[in-house]
Residue, then its C-alpha position, 0 to 999 in steps of 0.5 A: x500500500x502506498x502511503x500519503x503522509x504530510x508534514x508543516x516545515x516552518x522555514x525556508x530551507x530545513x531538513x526534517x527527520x521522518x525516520x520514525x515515519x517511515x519506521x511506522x510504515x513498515x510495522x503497520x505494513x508488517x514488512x519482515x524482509x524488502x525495501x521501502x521507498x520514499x518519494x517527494x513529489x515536489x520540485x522545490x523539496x527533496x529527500x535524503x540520508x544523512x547523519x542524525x546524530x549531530x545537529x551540525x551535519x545539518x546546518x552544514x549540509x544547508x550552510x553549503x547549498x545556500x553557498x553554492x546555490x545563493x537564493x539571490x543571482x543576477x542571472x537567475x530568470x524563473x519568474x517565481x523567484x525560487x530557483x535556488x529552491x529547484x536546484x538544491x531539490x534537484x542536486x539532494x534528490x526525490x526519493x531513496x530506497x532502503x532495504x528491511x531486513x528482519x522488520x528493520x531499516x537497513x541505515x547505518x548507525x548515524x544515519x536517518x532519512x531527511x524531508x529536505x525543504x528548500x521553499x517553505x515554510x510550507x505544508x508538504x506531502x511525500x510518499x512511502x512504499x514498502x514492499x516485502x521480498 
């Protein structure tokens, strides 16, 4: 079954933790052995894997797209304004697939699975699939 599920980000760019989230799908799905999948429909916001255990691995994470792609740049041409937003969408990705071995999340120690806003604050939507083998 694939599973619509929302959340609010409340600033521009942010990444979310939905680790738990994505957990919760594969235990009300009752998935002992597969791979999960989850998807973010939207151009100006991503998903990713990256470490959740220091806070800094974040604000480093944004701090260096924001460098490489500023919010303001004489030769952007979008007319909405938000092309930073689409660009950093597209470098960080729309989905990852992570493997469920015996009921559990394949990441590694540090890792957790991130909701990545490049456009907010802004009500979202992603998608989780998880598949049994």
């Amino acid at each position: 079954m694939l599973h619509k599920l929302q959340l609010q980000s409340s600033s521009r760019d942010q990444m979310i933790d939905i680790t738990h989230e994505v957990r919760t799908v594969i235990e009300q799905e009752k998935v002992r052995n597969g791979v999960v999948t989850v998807y973010c429909p939207h151009t100006t916001a991503g998903i990713t894997i990256n470490e959740n255990a220091d806070p800094d691995v974040v604000r480093d994470f944004l701090m260096r797209l924001d460098e490489v792609y500023p919010w303001q740049h004489p030769k952007y041409r979008h007319a909405e304004g938000n092309s930073a937003a689409h660009l950093k969408a597209s470098t960080v990705g729309a989905s990852q697939t992570v493997p469920v071995v015996e009921g559990r999340l394949m990441l590694g120690t540090w890792q957790g699975i991130y909701f990545c806003e490049f456009d907010g604050p802004r009500k979202r939507t992603f998608y989780v699939k998880a598949q049994r083998d």
